[in-house]
C-alpha beads as a LAMMPS data file, in Angstrom:
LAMMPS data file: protein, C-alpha beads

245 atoms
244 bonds

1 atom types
1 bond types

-500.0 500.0 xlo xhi
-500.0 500.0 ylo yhi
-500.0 500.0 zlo zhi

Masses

1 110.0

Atoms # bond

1 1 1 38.740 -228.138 -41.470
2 1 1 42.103 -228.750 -43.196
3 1 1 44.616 -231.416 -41.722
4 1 1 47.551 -228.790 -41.910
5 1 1 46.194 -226.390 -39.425
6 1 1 48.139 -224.235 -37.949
7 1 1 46.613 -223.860 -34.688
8 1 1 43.921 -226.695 -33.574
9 1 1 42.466 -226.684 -30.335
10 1 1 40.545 -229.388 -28.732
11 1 1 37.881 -229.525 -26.305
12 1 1 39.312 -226.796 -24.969
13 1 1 37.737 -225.911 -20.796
14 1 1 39.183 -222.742 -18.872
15 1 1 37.344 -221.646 -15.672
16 1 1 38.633 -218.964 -13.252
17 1 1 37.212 -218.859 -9.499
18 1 1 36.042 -221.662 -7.220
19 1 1 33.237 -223.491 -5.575
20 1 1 29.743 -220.879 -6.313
21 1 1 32.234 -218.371 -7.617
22 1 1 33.657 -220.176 -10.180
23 1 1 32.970 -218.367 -14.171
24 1 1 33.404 -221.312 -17.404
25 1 1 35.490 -218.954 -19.938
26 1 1 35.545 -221.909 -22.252
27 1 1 33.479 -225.106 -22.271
28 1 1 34.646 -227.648 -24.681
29 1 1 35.979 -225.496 -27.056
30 1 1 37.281 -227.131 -30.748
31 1 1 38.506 -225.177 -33.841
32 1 1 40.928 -225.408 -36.277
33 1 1 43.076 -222.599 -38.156
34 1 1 44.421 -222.900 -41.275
35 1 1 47.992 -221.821 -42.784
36 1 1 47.169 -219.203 -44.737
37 1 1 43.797 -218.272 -43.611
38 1 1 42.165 -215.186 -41.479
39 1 1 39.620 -215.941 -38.858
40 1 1 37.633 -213.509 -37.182
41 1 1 36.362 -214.185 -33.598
42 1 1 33.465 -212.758 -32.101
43 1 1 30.831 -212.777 -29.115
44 1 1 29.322 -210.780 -26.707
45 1 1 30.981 -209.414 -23.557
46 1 1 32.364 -212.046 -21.211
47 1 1 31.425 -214.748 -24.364
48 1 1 35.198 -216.375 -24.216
49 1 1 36.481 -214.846 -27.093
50 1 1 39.671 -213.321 -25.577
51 1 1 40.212 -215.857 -23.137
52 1 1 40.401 -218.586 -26.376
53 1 1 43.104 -216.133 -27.806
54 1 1 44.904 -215.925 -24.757
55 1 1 44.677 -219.630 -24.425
56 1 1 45.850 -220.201 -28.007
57 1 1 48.267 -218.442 -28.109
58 1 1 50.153 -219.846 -24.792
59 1 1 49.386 -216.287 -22.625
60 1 1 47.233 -218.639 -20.189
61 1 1 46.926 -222.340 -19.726
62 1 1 43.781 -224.512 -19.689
63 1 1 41.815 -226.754 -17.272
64 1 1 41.369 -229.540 -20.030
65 1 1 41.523 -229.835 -23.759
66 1 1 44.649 -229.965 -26.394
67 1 1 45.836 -226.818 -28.077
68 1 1 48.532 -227.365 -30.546
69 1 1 50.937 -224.773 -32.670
70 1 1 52.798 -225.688 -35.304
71 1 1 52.236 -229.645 -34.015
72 1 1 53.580 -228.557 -30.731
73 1 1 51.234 -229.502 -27.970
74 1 1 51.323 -226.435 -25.224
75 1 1 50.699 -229.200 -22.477
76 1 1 53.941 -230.881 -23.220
77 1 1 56.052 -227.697 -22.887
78 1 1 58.096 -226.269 -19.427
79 1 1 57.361 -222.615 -18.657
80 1 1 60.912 -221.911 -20.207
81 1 1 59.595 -223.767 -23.595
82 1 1 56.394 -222.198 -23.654
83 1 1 57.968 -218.505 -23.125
84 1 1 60.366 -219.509 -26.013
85 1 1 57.580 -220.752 -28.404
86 1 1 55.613 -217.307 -27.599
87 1 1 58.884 -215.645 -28.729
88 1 1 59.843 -217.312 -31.916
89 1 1 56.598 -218.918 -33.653
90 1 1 53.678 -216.532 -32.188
91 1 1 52.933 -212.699 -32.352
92 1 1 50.857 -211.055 -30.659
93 1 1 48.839 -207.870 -31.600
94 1 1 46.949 -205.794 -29.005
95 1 1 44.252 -202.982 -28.771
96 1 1 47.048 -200.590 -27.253
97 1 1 50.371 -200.108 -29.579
98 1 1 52.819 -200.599 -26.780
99 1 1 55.056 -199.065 -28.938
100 1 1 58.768 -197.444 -27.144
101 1 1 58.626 -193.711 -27.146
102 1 1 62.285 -193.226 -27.434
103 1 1 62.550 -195.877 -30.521
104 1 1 61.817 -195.366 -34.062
105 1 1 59.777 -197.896 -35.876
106 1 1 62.474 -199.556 -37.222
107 1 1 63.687 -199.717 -33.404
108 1 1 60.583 -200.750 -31.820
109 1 1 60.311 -203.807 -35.081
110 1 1 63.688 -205.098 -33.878
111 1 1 62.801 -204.915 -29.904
112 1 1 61.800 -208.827 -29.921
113 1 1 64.855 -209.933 -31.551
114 1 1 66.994 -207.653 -29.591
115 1 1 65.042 -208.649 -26.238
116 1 1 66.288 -212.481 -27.536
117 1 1 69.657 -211.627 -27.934
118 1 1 69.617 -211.690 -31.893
119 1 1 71.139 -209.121 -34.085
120 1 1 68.048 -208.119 -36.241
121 1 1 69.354 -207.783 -39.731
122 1 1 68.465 -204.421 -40.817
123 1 1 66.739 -205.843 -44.516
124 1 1 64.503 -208.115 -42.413
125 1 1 63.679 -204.990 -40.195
126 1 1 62.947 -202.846 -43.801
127 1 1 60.844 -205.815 -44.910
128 1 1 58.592 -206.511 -41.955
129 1 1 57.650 -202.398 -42.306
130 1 1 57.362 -202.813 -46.169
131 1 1 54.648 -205.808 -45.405
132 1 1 52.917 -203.412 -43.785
133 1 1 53.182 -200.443 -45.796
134 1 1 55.564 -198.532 -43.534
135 1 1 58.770 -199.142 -45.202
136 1 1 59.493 -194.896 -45.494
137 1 1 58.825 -194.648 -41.990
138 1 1 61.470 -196.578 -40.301
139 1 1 62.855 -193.654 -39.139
140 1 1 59.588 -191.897 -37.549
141 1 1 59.470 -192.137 -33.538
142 1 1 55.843 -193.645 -32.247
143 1 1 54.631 -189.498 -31.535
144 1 1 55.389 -188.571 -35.397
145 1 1 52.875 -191.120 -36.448
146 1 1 49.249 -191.603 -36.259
147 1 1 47.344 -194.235 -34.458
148 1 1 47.547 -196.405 -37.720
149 1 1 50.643 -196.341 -38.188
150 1 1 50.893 -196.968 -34.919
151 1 1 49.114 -199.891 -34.758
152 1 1 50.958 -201.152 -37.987
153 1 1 54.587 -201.304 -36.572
154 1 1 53.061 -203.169 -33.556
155 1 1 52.042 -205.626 -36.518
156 1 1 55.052 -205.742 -37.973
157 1 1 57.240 -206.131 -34.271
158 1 1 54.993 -209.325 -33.686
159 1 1 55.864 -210.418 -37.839
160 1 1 59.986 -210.050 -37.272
161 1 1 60.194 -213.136 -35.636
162 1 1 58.306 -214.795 -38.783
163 1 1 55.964 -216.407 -36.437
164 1 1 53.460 -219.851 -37.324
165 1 1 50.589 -217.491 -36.664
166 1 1 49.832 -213.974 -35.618
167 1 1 46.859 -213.315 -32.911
168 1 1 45.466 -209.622 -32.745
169 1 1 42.831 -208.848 -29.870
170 1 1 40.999 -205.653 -31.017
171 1 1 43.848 -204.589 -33.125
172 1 1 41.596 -201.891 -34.739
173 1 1 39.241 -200.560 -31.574
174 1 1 41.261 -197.740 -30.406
175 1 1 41.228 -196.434 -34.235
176 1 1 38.827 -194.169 -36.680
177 1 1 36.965 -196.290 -39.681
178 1 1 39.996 -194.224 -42.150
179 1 1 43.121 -195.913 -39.828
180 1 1 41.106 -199.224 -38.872
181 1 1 40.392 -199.825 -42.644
182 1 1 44.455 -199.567 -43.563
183 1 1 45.369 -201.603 -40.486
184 1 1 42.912 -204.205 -41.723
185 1 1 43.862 -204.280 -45.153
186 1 1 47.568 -204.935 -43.944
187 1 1 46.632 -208.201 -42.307
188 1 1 44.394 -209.459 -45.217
189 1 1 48.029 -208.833 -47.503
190 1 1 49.701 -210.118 -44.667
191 1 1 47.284 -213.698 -45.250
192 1 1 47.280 -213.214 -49.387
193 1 1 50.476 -212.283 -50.188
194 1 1 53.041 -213.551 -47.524
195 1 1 50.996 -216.943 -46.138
196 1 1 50.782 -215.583 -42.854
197 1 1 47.915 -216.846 -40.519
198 1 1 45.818 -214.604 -38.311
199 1 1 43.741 -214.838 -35.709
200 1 1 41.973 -211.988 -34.888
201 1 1 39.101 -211.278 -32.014
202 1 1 37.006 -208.257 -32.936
203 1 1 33.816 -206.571 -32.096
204 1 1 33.345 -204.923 -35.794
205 1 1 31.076 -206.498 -38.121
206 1 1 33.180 -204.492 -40.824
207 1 1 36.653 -206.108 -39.195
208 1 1 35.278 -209.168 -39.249
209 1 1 34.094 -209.173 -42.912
210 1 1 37.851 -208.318 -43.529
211 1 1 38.384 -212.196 -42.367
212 1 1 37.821 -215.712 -44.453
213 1 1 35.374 -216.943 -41.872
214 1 1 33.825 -215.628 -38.646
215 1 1 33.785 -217.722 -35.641
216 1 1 30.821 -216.663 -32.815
217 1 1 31.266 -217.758 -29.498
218 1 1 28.571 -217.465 -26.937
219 1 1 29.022 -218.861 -22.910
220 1 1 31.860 -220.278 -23.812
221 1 1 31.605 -222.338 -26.814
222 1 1 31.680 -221.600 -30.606
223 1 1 27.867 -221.099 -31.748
224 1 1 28.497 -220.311 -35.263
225 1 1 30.504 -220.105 -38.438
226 1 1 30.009 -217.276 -40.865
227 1 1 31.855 -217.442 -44.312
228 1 1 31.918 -215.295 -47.421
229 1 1 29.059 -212.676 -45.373
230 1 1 29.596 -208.982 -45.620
231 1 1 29.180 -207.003 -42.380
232 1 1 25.299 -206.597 -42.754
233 1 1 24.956 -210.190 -42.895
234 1 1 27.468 -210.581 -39.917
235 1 1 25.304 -208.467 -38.043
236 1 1 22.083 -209.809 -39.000
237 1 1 23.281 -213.459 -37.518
238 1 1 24.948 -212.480 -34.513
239 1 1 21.605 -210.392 -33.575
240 1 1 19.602 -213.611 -34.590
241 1 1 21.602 -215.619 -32.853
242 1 1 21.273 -213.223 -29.897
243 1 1 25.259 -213.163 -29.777
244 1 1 25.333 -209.437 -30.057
245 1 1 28.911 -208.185 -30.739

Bonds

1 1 1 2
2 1 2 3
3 1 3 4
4 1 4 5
5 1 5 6
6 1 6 7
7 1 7 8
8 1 8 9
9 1 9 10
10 1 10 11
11 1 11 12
12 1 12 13
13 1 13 14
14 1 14 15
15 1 15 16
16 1 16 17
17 1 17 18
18 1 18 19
19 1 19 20
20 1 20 21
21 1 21 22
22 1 22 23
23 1 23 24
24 1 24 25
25 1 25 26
26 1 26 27
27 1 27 28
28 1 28 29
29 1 29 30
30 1 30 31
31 1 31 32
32 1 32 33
33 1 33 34
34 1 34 35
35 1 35 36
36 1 36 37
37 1 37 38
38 1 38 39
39 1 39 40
40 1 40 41
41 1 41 42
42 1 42 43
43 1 43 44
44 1 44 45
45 1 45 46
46 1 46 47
47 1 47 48
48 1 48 49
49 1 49 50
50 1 50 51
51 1 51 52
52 1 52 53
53 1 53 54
54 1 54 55
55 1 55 56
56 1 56 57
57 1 57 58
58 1 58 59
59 1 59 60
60 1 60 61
61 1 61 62
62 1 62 63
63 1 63 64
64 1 64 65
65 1 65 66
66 1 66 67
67 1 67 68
68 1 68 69
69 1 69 70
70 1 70 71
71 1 71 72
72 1 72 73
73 1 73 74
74 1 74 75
75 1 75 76
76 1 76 77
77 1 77 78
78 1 78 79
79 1 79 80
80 1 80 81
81 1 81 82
82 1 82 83
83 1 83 84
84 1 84 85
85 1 85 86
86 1 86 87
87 1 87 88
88 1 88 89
89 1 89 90
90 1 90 91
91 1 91 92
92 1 92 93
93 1 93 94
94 1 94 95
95 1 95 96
96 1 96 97
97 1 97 98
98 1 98 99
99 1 99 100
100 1 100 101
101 1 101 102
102 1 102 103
103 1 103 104
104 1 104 105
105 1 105 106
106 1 106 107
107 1 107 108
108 1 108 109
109 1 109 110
110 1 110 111
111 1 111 112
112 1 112 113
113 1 113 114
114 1 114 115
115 1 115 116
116 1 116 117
117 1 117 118
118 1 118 119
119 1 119 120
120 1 120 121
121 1 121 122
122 1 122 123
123 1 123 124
124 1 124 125
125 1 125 126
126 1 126 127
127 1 127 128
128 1 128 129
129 1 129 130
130 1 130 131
131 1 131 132
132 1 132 133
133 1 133 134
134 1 134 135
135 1 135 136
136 1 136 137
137 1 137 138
138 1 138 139
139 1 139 140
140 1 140 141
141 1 141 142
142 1 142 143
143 1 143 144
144 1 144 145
145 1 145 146
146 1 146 147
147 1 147 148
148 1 148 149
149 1 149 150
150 1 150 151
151 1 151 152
152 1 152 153
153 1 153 154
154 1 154 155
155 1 155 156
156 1 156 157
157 1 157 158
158 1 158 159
159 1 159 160
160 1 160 161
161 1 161 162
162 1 162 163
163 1 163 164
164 1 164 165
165 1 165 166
166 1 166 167
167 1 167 168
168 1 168 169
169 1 169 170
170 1 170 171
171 1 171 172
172 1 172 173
173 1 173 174
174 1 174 175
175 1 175 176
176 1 176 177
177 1 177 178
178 1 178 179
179 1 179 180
180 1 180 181
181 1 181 182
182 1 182 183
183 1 183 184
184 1 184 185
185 1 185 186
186 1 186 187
187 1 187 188
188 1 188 189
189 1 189 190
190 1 190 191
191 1 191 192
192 1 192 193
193 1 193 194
194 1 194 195
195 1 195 196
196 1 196 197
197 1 197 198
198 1 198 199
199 1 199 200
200 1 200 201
201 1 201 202
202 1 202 203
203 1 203 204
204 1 204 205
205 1 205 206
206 1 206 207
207 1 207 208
208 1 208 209
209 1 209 210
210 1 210 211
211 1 211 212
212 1 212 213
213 1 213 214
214 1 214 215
215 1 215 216
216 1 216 217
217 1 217 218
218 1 218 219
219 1 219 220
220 1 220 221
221 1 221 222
222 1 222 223
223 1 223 224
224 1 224 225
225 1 225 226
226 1 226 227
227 1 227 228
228 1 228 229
229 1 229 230
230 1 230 231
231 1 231 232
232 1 232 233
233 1 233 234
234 1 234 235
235 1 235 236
236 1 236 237
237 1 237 238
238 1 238 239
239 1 239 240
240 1 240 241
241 1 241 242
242 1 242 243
243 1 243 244
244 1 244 245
């Protein structure tokens, strides 16, 4: 692990419930991601791996542990602090677009800024499409494009902000193996090109061989580390591991 990680958690524990009822999300979780890097999370069902994104990226808080972003410690920070660090140095990519029917791309990039009472400066609106291969569509409202496209101005929304790190849960699993394969390709330029960091949970052997590195959770904790494997071999050790994704 590099000493200018982005993101680092630390024994990381979030349980939901009480007394018999009580479900461990995350037992002692630790990782570290890099600036600059893509890592792919995976695990079966009820495995942890959206509650560590959540965690990470300040959506939930935890029992026990340290998560840091950027060196700021998510403990340390108010409710009003935390909300403010979600809005200027993390983005956030889901499975559904939640794009704004009545807004053009363009529109629906600037929403965050807008929403924060900044004047989004139309050439950083053009270039956050460009980054993701969008920049003649600005103009195209959310039912003139396809689920791709789509799901690439909901990348480039959560990039206006120029956040530390970008987290995407299931960013491709609504989409066909022609769209997923384009929205994937814009987050690997997203890591080469521009120095962005991304976190991304995902299901898809073939999404996750997108990635630098591949971590497996299982019950909670991170069981494995898969680097440099193609989606075959991602399969092969998450069946042999019995973590099926």
């Amino acid at each position: 692990m590099t000493s200018t990680a982005t993101v680092r958690l630390h024994a990381v524990r979030k349980t939901y419930g009480t007394g018999e009822n009580t479900v461990t999300a995350l037992d002692g979780v630790s990782a570290e991601f890099a600036g600059a890097s893509f890592t792919a999370v995976m695990g079966a069902s009820g495995s942890g791996k959206s509650t560590l994104l959540q965690c990470a990226a300040g959506l939930d808080t935890v029992d026990s542990g340290q998560i840091t972003i950027d060196g700021t410690d998510l403990a340390g920070l108010s409710e009003h602090a935390r909300t403010l660090l979600r809005r200027d140095r993390i983005g956030f990519v889901f499975q559904a677009y939640n794009l704004v029917g009545a807004l053009t791309a363009a529109q629906n990039t600037a929403l965050p800024l807008r929403l924060a009472r900044r004047a989004p400066r139309p050439e950083a609106v053009a270039q956050a499409l460009a980054e993701v291969g969008l920049a003649e569509r600005a103009g195209h409202y959310p039912a003139q494009l396809s689920g791709g496209e789509q799901q690439r101005v909901a990348i480039a929304r959560a990039l206006i902000t120029r956040p530390a790190v970008l987290f995407a849960d299931e960013p491709t699993g609504a989409l066909d193996s022609t769209s997923s394969a384009v929205v994937l390709a814009a987050l690997r330029r997203l890591v080469d090109a521009h120095g962005q960091t991304v976190v991304m949970v995902t299901h898809d052997p073939v999404a996750a061989a997108t990635a630098d590195r591949v971590l497996v959770l299982a019950d909670g904790r991170v069981v494995d580390e898969i680097t440099g494997a193609d989606p075959a071999r991602i399969a092969a050790r998450l069946t042999a591991g019995a973590v099926t994704a």
